[in-house]
C-alpha positions as CSV (number, residue, x, y, z in Angstrom):
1,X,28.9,15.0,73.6
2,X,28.0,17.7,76.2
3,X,28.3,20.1,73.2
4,X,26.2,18.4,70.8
5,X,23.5,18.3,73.7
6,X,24.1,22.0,74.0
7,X,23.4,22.4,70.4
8,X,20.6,20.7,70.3
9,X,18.8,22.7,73.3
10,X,19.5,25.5,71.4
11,X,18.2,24.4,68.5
12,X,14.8,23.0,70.0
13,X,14.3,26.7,71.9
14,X,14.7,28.5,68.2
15,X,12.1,25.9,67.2
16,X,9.6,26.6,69.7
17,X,10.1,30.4,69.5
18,X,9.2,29.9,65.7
19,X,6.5,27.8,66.5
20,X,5.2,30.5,68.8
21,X,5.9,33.5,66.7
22,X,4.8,32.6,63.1
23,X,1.4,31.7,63.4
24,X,0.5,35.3,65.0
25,X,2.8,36.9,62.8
26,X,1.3,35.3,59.6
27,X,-2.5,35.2,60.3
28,X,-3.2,39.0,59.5
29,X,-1.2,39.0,56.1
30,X,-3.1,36.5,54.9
31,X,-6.5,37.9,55.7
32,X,-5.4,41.4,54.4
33,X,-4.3,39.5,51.6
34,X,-7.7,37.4,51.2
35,X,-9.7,41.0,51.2
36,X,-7.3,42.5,48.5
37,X,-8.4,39.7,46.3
38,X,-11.5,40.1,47.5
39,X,-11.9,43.6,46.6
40,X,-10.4,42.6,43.2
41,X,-13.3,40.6,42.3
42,X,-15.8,42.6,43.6
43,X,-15.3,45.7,41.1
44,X,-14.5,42.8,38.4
45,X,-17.5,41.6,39.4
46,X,-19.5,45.2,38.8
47,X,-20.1,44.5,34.8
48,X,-22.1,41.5,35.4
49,X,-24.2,43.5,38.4
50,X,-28.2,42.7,38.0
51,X,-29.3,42.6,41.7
52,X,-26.0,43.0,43.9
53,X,-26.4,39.7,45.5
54,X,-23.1,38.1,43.7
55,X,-21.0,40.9,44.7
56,X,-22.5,40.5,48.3
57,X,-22.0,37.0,48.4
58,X,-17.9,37.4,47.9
59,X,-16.5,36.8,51.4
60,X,-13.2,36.6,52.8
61,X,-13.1,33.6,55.2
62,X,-10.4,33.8,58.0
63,X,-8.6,30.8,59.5
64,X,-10.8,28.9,61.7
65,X,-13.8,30.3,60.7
66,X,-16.7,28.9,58.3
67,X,-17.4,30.0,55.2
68,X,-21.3,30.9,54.3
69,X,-23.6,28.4,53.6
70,X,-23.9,27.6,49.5
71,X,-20.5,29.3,48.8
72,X,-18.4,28.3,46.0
73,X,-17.4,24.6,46.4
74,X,-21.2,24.0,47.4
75,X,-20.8,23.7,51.1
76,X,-19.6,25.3,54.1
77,X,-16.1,24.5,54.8
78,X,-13.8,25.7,57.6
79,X,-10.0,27.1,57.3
80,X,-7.1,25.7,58.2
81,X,-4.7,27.4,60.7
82,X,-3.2,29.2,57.8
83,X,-5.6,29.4,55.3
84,X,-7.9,31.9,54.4
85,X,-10.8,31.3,51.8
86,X,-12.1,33.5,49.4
87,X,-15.4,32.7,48.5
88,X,-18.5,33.6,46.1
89,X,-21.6,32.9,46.8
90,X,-24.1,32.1,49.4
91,X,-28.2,31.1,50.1
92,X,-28.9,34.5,47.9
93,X,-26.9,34.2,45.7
94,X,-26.1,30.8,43.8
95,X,-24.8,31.9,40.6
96,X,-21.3,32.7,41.0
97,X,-19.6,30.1,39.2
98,X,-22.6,30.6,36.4
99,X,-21.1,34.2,35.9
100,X,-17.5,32.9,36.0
101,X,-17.6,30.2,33.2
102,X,-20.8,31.5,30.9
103,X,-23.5,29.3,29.8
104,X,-24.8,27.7,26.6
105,X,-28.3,27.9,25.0
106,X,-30.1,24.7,26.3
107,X,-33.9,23.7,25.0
108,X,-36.3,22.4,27.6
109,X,-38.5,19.2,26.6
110,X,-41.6,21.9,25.9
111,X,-39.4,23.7,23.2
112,X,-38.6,26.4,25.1
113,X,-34.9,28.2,25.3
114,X,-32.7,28.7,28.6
115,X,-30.8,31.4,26.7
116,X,-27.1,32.1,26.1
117,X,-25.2,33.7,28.9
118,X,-21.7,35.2,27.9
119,X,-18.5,34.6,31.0
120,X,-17.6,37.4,33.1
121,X,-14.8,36.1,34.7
122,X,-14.4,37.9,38.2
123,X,-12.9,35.2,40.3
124,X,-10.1,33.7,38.4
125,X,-8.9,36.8,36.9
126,X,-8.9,38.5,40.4
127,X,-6.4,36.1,41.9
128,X,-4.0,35.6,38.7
129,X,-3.6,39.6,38.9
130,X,-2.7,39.2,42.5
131,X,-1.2,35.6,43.6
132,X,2.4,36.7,43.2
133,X,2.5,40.1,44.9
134,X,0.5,38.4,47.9
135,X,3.0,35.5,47.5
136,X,5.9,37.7,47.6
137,X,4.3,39.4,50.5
138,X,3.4,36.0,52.6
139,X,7.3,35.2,52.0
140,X,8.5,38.6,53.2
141,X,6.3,38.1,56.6
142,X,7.4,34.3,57.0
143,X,11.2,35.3,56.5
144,X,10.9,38.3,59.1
145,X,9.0,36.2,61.7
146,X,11.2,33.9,61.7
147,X,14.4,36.0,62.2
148,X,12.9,37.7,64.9
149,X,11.9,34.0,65.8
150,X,15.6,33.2,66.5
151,X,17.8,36.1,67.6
């Protein structure tokens, strides 16, 4: 019995050293990971450029911060522990997801025309090129931090 106790310390100290260890390990992979994507959408971004204010509004939101005001999902939200947002958007800039997806030709009640605006997809695009290098770089981090977690 005295062993299995022994085992079990040692098991509970390798679990609080990863516990210690990973997050601070983890956190700056991600955000260099967020601002690659980032960067991604901001040059895919360039060929729908009018004003600037879309390729301004893309922001790279670490964890427990809080993204701008009027970003993509319509709010301000803050990150988990190990989540790091990537965002368009903002009180300039409102259009984002307008860009992303197009629009169609609508007619007001007075006759008039909203226009036809093609999609110039910046933000989807941006993380299909990059989610499984990033993802293959988030897993090379976890493994390592948690070896050096429990020699």
């Amino acid at each position: 019995m005295a062993k299995m106790l022994e085992g079990a310390e040692a098991l509970t100290r390798k679990l609080e050293a990863i516990k210690a260890k990973v997050p601070d390990a983890i956190r700056p992979v991600l955000v260099k990971a967020g601002e690659e994507i980032a960067a991604d959408m901001r040059v895919l971004a360039e060929a729908s450029r009018r004003t600037g204010d879309l390729i301004e509004s893309i922001h790279v939101t670490g964890p427990g911060e809080t993204t701008p005001a009027h970003s993509t999902d319509g709010g301000q939200r803050t990150a988990g522990e190990f989540e790091v947002l990537v965002t368009a958007g903002d009180s300039d800039a409102r259009h984002a997801h307008l860009v992303e997806g197009g629009t169609v030709e609508r007619q007001h009640k007075d006759g008039t025309s909203t226009g036809k605006m093609p999609a110039n997809p910046f933000f989807n695009p941006a993380w299909r090129l990059n989610r499984t290098r990033l993802q293959n770089r988030i897993n090379r981090a976890l493994r390592k931090a948690f070896r050096e977690a429990s020699e």
